[in-house]
DOFIDREN-709239 format. One record per residue (C-alpha): x, y, z; residue in one letter. Coordinates in steps of 0.25 Angstrom, whole numbers, plus 5000, padded with zeros to 4 digits. Layout:
! residues N
XYZA;...
END
This chain:
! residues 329
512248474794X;513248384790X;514648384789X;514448364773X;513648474771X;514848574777X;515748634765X;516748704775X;517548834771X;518848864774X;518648924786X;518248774792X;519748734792X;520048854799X;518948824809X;519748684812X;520948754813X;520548864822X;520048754832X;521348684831X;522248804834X;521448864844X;521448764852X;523148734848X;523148884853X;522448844869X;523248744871X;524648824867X;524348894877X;523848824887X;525148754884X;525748884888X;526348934876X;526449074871X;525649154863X;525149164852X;524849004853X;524649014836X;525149054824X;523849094819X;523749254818X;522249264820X;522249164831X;523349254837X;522649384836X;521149344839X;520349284849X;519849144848X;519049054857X;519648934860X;519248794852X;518748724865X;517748834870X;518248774885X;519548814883X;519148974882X;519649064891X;518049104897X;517548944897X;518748904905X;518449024916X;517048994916X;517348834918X;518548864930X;517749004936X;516448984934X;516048864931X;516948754940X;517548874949X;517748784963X;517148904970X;515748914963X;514448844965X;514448704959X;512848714959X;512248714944X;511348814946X;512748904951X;513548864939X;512548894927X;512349024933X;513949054934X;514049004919X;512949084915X;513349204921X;514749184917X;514249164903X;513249274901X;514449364900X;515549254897X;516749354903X;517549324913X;517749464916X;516149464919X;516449354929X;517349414937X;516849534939X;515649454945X;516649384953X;517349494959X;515949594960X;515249474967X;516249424975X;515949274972X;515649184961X;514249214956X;513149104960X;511849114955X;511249134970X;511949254971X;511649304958X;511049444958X;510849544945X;510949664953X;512349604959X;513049534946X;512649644936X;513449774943X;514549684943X;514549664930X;514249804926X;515449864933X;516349754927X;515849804914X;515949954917X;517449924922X;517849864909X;517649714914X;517349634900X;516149564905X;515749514891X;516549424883X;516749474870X;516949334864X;515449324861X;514449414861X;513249344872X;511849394868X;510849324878X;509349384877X;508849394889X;507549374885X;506849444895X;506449604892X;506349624907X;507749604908X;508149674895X;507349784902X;507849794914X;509249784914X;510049864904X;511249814907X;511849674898X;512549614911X;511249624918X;510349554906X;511349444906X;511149444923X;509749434920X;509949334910X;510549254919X;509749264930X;508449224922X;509149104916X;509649054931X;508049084936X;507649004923X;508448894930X;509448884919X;510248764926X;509148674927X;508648674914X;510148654910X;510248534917X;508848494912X;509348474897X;509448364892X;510448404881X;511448514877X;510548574867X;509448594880X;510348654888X;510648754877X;509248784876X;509148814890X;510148934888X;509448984876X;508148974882X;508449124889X;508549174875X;510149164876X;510849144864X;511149024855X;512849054856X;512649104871X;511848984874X;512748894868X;514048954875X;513348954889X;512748804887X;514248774884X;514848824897X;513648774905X;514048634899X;515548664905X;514748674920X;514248524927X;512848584926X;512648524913X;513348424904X;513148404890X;514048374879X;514648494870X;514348424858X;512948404860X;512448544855X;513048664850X;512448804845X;513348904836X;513449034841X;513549134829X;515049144828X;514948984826X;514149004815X;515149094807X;515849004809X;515148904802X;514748984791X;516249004787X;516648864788X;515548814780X;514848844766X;513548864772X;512248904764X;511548954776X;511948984789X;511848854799X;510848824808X;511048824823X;510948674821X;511648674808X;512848754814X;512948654826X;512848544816X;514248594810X;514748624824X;514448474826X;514948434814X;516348514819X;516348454832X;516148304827X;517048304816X;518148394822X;519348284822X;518948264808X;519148404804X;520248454812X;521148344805X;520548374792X;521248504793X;522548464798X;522048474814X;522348404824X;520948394830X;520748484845X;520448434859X;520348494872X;521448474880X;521448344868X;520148284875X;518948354870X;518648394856X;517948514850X;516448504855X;515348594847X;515348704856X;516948714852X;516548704838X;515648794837X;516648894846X;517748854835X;516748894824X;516549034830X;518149054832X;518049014815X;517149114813X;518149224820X;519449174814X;518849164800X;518849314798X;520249334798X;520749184793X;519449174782X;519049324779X;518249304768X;517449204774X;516549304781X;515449294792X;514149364791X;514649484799X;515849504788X;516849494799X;518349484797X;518949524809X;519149444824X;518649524835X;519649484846X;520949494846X;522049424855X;523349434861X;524149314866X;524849384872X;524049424883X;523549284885X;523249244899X;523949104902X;522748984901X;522348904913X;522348754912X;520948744905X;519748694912X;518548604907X;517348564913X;517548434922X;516648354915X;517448364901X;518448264908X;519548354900X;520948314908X;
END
């Protein structure tokens, strides 16, 4: 897939301008100004993710609580089980209730089903949100004595965990040799290419492993809607094809964004779009297009945006946070 065989629709300029006033739209208001933060209606009345997926509200507390919390286990094997689990319900609602049922962080040697799951499942009963409704995480157990005998979805997802850890999921994570390895080592329990993906990502923020973002990519569906509005596409892509054009986005960003009158984004104006952000970008495309691009519809027909937003009861941001390693200032 090359860059010349792409004939974009006119939903690819909106796709560049969403990432630039997105992202003009974080750091307004880490800047401290009032809401609304834009003069576009739909970003005003929907919620999107952020153009640096490192930026969002979930990735920076898993970096500062879970991940690099001073009071937590430095060990590996403690982190990729605090990541996991944080990530198997990706809600921060879900972690503090383990917090406060528990009395402690979690740590893999004190991990117990029969302990974590009532936890969870009074949280759920009381109204706790102990899902994140920004995705919908599918992970396939893959083992039918566990599908019998817990009838619960917060206990499978335990038990998920708990047979990835006994599988000894950090070793083999350090054991890659590449991005795309350690990707497989996720998707091995049968989870999901988009779930993998996300998890591999936010493993990669932790100092257990350290590969570089734009080394490997997969599109979760979302993405691909994405792709299939910007482009006049016989078929639907590939998994390879649709990373191809993630890479193509990612390499020739500068070159596009000025194209359309952009002045291209950086994080914090050191670190450019990566493919994970792109692909995340395409996805938030997808979303916007059904209100800025309605004729152009997905394969669901869909023409309305789920979430809604209020700026007006938008919690003041925290200086954001990134992993040490990035050498971000």
């Amino acid at each position: 897939m090359k860059l010349e065989d792409l004939k974009p629709t006119q939903v690819f300029s909106t796709y560049w301008w969403f990432a630039s006033e997105r992202y003009a739209m974080c750091e307004r208001r880490l800047a401290g100004q009032p809401p609304p933060w834009t003069s576009d209606p739909d970003l005003q009345k929907h919620r999107f993710t952020n153009t640096f997926r490192v930026t969002d509200r979930v990735s920076q507390y898993l970096l500062t609580d879970v991940i690099y919390n001073p009071e937590a286990s430095p060990e590996d094997n403690e982190v990729v089980f605090r990541v996991l689990l944080f990530k198997l319900f990706n809600s921060i609602p879900a972690w503090k209730a383990l917090l406060a049922g528990l009395v402690e962080i979690p740590t893999r040697e004190g991990f117990s089903l029969p302990r974590y799951a009532p936890i969870l499942g009074d949280a759920w009963a009381k109204g706790a949100e102990i899902w994140n409704p920004a995705y919908t995480q599918r992970p396939q157990v893959g083992d039918h004595d566990i599908e019998r005998k817990y009838a619960t979805k917060h206990e499978r997802y335990l038990a998920l965990l708990e047979k990835m850890m006994q599988q000894d999921i950090t070793d083999r994570l350090k054991a890659a040799r590449t991005y795309e390895e350690a990707y497989h080592v996720l998707r091995r329990p049968a989870i999901g290419p988009f779930t993998a993906m996300q998890w591999l990502t936010d493993l990669n923020y932790s100092p257990v492993i350290d590969f570089d973002e734009n080394d490997f990519v997969r599109a979760g569906t979302g993405a691909m809607s994405g792709i299939r509005k910007c482009f006049v596409l016989e078929k639907s892509p590939s998994e390879e094809e649709a990373a191809a054009i993630i890479g193509i986005m990612q390499a020739g960003q500068e070159t596009f964004f000025r194209h359309y009158g952009l002045e291209p984004v950086r994080l914090r104006g050191q670190r450019p779009l990566s493919l994970i952000d792109c692909q995340n970008v395409f996805c938030e495309t997808d979303k916007i297009s059904r209100v800025k691009h309605p004729e152009i519809k997905d394969k669901l027909g869909r023409t309305k945006i789920k979430q809604g937003y209020d700026p007006g009861s938008a919690e003041a941001l925290r200086p954001p946070f990134f992993p040490p390693k990035w050498g971000i200032k």
